[in-house]
Backbone bond lengths (Angstrom), bond angles and torsions (degrees), N, CA, C in turn:
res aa  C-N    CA-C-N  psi(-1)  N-CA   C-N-CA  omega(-1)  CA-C   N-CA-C  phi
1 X - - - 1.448 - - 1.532 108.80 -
2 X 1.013 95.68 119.47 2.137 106.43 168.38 1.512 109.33 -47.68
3 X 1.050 112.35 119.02 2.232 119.10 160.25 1.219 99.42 -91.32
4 X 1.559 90.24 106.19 1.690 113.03 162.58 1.424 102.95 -84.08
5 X 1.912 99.79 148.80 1.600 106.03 -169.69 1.593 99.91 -85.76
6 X 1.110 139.66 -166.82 1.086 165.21 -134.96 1.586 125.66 -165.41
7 X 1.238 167.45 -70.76 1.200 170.90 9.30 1.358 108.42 -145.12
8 X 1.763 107.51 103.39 1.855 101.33 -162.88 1.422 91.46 -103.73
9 X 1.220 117.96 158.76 1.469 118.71 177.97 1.648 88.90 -140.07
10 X 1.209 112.31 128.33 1.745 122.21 -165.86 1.998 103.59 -158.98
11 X 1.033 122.42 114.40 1.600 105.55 -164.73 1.745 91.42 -94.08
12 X 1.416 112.87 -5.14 1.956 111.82 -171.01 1.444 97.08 -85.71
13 X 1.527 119.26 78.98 1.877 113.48 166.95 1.677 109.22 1.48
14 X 1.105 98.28 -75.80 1.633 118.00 -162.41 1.574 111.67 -36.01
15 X 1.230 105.14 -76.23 1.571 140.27 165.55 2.064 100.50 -33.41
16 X 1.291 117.98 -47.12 1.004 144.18 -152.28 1.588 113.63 -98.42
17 X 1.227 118.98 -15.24 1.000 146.35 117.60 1.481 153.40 -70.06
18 X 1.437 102.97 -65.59 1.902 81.45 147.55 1.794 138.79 -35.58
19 X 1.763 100.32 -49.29 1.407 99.87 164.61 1.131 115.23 -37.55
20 X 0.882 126.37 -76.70 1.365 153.83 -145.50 1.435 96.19 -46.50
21 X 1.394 119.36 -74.04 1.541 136.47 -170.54 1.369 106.22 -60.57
22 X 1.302 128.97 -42.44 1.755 122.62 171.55 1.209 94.81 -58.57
23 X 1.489 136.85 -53.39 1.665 122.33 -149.47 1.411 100.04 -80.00
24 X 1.454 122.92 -33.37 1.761 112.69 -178.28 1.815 113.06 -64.34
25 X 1.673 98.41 -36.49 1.530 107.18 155.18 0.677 134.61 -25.92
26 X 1.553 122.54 -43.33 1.301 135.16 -175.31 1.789 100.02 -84.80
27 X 0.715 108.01 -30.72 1.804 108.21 -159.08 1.426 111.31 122.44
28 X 1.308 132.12 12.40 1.371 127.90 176.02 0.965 127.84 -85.09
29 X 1.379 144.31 100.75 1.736 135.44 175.19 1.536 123.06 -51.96
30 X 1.488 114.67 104.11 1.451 107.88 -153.41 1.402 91.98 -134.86
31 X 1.707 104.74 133.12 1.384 139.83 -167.64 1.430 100.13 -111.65
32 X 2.070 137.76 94.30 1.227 114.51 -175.87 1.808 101.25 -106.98
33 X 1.607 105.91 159.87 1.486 82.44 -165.16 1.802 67.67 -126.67
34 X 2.021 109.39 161.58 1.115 103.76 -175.47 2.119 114.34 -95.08
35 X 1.093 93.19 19.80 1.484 102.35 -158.64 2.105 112.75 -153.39
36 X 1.268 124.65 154.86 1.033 119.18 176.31 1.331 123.72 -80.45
37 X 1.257 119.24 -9.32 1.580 147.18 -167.53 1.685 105.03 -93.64
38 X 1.125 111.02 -38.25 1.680 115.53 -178.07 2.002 99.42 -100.83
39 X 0.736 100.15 -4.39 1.721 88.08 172.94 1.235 114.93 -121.08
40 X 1.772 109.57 7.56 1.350 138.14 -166.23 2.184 88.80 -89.80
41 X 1.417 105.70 -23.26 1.140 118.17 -167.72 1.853 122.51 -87.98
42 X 1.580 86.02 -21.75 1.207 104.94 -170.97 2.118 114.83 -95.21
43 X 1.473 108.08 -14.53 1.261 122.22 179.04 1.542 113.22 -29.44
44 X 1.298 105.29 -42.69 1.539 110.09 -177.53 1.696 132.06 -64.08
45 X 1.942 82.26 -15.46 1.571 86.44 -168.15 1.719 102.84 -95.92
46 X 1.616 116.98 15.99 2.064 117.87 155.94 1.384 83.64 60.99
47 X 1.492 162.73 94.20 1.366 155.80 77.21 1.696 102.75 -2.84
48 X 1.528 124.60 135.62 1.123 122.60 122.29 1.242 134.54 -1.52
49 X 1.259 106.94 -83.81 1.474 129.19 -163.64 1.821 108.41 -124.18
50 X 1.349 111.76 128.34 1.477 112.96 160.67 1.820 100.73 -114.91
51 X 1.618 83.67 122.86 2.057 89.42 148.63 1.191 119.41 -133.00
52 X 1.455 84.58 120.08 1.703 102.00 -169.59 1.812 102.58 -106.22
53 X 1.913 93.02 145.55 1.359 96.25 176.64 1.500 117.88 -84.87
54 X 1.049 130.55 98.74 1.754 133.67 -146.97 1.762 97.23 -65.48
55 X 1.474 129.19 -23.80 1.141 114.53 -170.60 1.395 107.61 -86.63
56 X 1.302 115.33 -2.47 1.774 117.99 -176.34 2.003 107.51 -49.78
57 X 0.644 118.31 179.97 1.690 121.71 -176.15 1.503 90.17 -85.65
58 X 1.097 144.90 111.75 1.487 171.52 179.55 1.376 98.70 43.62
59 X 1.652 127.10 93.40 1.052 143.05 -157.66 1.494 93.23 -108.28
60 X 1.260 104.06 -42.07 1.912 89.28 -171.92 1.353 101.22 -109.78
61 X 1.726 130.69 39.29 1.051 128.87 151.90 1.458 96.80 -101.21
62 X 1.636 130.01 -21.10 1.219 119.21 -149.97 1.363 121.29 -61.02
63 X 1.683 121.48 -27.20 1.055 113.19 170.23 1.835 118.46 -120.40
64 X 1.252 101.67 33.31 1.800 113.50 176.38 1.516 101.43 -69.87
C-alpha cells in the first residue's frame, strides 16, 4: 500500500500535535508546519493532502 503524505498546518502546538499522532496512527505520513509562512516553503514538495487551519492569519492564501 502507497503512504500518502499529509501536510497539517495548525499554529495551536497542542491541537497540532494530537493531529498529527492520530493521522500517522492511521498510516499517514504527516509533515505539520506551525505557521502559514513555513509550509508556505514546503509547496514544492505536492503533499497529497493539505489541512489547513483557515483562521490562521491568511490561511487560505497560505498555499495559493
Amino acid at each position: 500500500m502507497a503512504m500518502y503524505r499529509i501536510f497539517l498546518v495548525e499554529d495551536e502546538e497542542n491541537l497540532n500535535r494530537v493531529l498529527s499522532a492520530y493521522l500517522q496512527k492511521e498510516g499517514w505520513e504527516v509533515r505539520s508546519f506551525l505557521d502559514g509562512e513555513s509550509a508556505q516553503l514546503a509547496i514544492g514538495e505536492r503533499p497529497d493532502l493539505w489541512i489547513l487551519d483557515i483562521m490562521l492569519c491568511r490561511g487560505w492564501t497560505a498555499i495559493s
